[in-house]
Every structure is written in C-alpha cells, then in structure tokens.
LUMVEX-556047 format. One record per residue: z negated, y negated, x of N, C-alpha, C in turn; residue in one letter; residue number from 1. Coordinates in steps of 0.05 Angstrom, whole numbers, m for minus. Last residue first. Example, Ala and Ser with C-alpha at 12.3 -4.5 7.8 and 13.67 -1.06 7.14 Angstrom:
<rs>
<r <m142, 45, 257>, <m143, 21, 273>, <m157, m1, 258>, "s", 2>;
<r <m156, 114, 264>, <m156, 90, 246>, <m156, 66, 264>, "a", 1>;
</rs>
This chain:
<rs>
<r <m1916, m1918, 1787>, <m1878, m1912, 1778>, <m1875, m1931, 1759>, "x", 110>;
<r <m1929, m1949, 1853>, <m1935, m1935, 1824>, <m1904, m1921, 1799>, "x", 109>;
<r <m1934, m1916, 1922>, <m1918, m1937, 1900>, <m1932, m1928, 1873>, "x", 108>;
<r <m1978, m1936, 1966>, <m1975, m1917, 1948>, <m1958, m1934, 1925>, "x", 107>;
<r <m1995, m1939, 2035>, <m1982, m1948, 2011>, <m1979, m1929, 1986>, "x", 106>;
<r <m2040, m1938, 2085>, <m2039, m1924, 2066>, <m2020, m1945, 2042>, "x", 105>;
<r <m2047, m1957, 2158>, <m2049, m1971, 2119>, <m2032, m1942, 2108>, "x", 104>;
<r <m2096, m1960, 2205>, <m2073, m1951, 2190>, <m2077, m1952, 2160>, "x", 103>;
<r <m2101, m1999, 2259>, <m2104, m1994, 2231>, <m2089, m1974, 2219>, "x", 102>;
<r <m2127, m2037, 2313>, <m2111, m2019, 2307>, <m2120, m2005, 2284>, "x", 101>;
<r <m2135, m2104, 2348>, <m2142, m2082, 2324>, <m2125, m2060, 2322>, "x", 100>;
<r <m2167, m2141, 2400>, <m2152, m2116, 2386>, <m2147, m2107, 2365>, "x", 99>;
<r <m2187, m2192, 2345>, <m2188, m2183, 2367>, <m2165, m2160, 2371>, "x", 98>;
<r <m2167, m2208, 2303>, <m2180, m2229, 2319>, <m2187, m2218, 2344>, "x", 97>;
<r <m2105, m2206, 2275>, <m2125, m2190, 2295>, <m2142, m2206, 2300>, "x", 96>;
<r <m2087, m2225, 2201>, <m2099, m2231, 2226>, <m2116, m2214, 2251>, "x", 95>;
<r <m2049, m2211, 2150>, <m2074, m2194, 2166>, <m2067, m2213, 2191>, "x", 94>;
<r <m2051, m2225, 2081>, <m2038, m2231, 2109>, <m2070, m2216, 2129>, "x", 93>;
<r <m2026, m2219, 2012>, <m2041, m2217, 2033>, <m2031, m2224, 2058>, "x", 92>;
<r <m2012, m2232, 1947>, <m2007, m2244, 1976>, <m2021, m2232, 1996>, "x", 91>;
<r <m2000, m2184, 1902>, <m2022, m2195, 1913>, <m2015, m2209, 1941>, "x", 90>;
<r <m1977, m2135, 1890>, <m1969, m2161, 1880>, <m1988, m2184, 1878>, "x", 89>;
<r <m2035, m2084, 1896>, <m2009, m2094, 1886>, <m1999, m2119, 1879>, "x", 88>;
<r <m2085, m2093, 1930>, <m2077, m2099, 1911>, <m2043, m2109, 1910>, "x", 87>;
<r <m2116, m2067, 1988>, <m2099, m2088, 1977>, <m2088, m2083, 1953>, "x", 86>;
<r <m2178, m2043, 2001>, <m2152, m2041, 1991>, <m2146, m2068, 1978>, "x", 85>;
<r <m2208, m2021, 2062>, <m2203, m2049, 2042>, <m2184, m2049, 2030>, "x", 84>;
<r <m2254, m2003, 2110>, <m2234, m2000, 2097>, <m2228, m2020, 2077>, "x", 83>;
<r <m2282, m1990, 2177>, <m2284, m1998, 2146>, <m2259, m2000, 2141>, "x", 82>;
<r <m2281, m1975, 2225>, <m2294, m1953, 2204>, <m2296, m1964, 2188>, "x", 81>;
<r <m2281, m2034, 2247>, <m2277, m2008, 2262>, <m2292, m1995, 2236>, "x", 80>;
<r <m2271, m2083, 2197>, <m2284, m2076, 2236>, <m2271, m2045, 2237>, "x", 79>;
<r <m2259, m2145, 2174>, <m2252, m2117, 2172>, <m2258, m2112, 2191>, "x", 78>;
<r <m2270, m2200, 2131>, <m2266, m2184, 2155>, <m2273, m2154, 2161>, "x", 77>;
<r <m2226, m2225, 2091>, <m2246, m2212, 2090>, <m2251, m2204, 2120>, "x", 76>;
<r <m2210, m2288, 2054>, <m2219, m2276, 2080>, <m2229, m2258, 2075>, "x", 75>;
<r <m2164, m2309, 1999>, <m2200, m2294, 2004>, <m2200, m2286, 2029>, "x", 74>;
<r <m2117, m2315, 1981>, <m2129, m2327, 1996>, <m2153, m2329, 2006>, "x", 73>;
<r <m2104, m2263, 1967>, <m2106, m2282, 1948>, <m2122, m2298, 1959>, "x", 72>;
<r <m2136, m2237, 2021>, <m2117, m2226, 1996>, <m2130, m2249, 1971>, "x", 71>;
<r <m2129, m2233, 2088>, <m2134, m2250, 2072>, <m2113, m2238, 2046>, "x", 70>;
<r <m2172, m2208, 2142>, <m2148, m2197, 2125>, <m2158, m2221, 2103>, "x", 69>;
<r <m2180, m2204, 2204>, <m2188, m2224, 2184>, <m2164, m2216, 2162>, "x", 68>;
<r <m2207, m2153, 2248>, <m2182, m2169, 2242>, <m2194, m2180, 2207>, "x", 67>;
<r <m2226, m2119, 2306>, <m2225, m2121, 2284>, <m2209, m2149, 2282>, "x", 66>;
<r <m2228, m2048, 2337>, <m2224, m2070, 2337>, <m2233, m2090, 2313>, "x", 65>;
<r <m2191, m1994, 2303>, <m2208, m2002, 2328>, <m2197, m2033, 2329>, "x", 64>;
<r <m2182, m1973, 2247>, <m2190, m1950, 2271>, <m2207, m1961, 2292>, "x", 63>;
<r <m2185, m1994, 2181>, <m2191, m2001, 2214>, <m2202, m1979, 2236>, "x", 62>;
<r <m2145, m1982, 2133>, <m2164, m1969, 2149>, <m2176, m1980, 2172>, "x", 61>;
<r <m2115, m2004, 2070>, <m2124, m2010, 2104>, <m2150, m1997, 2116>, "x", 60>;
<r <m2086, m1983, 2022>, <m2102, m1984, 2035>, <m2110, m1981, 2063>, "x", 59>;
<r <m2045, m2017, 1974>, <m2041, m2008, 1997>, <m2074, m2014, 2014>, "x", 58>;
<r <m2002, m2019, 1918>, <m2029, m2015, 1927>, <m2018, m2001, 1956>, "x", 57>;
<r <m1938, m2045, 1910>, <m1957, m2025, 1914>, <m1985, m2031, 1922>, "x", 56>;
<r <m1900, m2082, 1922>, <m1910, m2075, 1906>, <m1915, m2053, 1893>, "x", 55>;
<r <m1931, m2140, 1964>, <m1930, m2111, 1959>, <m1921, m2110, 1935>, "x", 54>;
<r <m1930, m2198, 1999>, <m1937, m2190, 1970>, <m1921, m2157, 1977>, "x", 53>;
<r <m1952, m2239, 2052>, <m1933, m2236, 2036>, <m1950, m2212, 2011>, "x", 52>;
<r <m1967, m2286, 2107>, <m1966, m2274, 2086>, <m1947, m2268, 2060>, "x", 51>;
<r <m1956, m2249, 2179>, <m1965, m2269, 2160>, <m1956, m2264, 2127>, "x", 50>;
<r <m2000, m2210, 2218>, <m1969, m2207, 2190>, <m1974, m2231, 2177>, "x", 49>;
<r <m2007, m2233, 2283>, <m2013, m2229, 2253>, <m1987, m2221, 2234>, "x", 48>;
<r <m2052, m2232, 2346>, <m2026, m2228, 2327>, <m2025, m2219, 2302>, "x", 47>;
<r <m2097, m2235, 2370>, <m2087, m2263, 2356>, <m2058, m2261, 2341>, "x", 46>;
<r <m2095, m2177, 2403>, <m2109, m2208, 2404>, <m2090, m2226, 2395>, "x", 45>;
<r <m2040, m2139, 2377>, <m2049, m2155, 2405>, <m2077, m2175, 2398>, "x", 44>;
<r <m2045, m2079, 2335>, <m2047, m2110, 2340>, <m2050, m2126, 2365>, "x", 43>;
<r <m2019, m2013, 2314>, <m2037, m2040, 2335>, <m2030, m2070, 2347>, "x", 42>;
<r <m2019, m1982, 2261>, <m2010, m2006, 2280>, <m2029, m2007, 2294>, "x", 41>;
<r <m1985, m1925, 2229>, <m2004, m1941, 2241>, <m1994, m1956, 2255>, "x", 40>;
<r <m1973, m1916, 2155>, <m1969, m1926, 2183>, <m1992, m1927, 2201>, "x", 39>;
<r <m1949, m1875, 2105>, <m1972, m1880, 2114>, <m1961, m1892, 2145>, "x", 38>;
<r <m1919, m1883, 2031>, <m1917, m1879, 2065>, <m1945, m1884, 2080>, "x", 37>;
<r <m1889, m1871, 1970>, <m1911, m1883, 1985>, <m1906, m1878, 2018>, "x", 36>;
<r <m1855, m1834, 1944>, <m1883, m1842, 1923>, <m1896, m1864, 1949>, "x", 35>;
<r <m1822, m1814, 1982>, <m1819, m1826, 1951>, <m1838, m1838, 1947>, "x", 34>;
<r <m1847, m1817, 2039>, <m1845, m1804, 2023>, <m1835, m1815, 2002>, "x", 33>;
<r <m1878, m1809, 2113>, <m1854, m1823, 2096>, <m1844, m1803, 2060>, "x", 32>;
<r <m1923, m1814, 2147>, <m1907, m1799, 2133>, <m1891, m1821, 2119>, "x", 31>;
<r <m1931, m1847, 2205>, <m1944, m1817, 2201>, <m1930, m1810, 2182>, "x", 30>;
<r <m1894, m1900, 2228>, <m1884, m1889, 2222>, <m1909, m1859, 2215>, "x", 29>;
<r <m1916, m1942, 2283>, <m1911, m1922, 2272>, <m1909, m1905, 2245>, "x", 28>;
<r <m1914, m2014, 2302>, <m1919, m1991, 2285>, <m1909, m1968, 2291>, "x", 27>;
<r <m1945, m2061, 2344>, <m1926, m2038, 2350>, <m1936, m2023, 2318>, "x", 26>;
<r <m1936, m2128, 2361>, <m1954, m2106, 2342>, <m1942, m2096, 2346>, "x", 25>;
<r <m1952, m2172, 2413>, <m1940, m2160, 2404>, <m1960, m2145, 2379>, "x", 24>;
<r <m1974, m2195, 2468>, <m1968, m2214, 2455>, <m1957, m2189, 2432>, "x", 23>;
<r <m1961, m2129, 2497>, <m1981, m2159, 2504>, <m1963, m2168, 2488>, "x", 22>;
<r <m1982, m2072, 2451>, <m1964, m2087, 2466>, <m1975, m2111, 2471>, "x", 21>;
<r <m2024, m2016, 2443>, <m2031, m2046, 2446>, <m2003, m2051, 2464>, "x", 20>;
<r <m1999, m1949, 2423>, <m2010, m1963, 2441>, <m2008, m1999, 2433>, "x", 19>;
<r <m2023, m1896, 2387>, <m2011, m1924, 2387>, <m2022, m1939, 2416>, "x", 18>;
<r <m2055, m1859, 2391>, <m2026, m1846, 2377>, <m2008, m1874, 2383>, "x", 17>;
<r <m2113, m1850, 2390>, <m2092, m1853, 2424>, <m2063, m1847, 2420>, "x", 16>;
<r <m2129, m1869, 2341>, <m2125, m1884, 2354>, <m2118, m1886, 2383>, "x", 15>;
<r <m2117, m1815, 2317>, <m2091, m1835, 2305>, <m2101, m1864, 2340>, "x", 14>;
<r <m2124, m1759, 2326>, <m2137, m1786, 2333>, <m2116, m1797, 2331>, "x", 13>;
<r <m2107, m1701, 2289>, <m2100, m1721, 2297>, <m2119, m1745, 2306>, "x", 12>;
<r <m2104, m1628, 2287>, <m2123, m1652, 2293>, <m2106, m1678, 2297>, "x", 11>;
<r <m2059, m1598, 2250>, <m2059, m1618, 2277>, <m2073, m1634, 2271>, "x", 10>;
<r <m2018, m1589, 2203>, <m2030, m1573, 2207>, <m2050, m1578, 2233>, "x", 9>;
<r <m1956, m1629, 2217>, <m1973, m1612, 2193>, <m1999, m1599, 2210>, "x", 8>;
<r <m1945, m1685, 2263>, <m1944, m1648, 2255>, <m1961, m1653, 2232>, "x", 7>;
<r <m1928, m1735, 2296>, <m1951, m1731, 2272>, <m1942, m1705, 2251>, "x", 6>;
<r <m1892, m1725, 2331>, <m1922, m1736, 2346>, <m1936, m1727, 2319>, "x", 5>;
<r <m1848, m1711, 2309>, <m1867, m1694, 2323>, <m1890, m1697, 2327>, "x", 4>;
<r <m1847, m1731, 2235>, <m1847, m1743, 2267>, <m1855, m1720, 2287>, "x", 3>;
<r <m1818, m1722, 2173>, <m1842, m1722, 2195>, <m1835, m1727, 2219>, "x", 2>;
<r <m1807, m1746, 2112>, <m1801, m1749, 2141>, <m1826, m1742, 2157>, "x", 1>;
</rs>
C-alpha cells in the first residue's frame, strides 16, 4: 500500500508529514506490507500507548521532541535523532514527555 503523501522515488521530511493534535496522537500509515509496516506519529505532551506486546521487532526513530519508552519495565529516554529497538514479545509502552514525533519501523519474522 502506498499513500500519495508517501510516493516512491521523493525526498521525504517525515517531520512536516504529521501534524500534533491537542490532548491526542495522530498516525500515519508510510508502507504497508506482508513482512512488516512503517508509521509515523505524533504525540501531544503527556500522551501515551500504554502497555502492550508485539510480535515483531519494531524500531523507534525519534524525529522531534522526546518521550520515555518502557521495555520490560526498563525506562529509556529517547530524544530527537536517536533510536531504540523493541524486542519482539516484549511489553513496551511509550510516554511523550514532551512533543514527540516518531516513526516505528515493524518487521514480522516468519
């Protein structure tokens, strides 16, 4: 599945691709595939996924802002230009602590 907004072949800034809702998260949808999918989000101040389990590896990008990601009840904090893979069948939960906007990377295994 492709999107217009997210073409083949097309510079992309993922972070003027999403906009900040008040009190809210907004996703999008970049690819969609068998094997895995790629999203982006943006987070309001103080809005969270609370926690749950994959089962897939899935890697978080931080575009802007930052946010308290917890895997197997470990805090980590995550800023602008860092990254952090989640572990398959692993609890995690993401906290904004501030803006944040991210994009996660899933990848199923077979």
């Amino acid at each position: 599945m492709e999107t217009k907004e997210f073409m083949h072949s097309k510079v992309i800034r993922f972070s003027s691709k999403v906009d900040y809702s008040p009190e809210g998260i907004v996703s999008k949808r970049v690819i969609q595939k068998e094997k895995g999918n790629i999203s982006l989000f943006a987070f309001d101040k103080g809005q969270q996924l609370s926690e749950h389990s994959a089962p897939f590896d899935a890697l978080v990008q931080a575009i802007e802002g930052e946010a308290r990601i917890t895997i197997d009840k470990e805090p980590f904090m995550l800023k602008s230009g860092e990254s952090l893979i989640m572990p398959a069948n692993i609890p995690h939960a993401v906290y904004a602590v501030e803006k944040f906007k991210m994009l996660l990377t899933m990848i199923k295994s077979d």
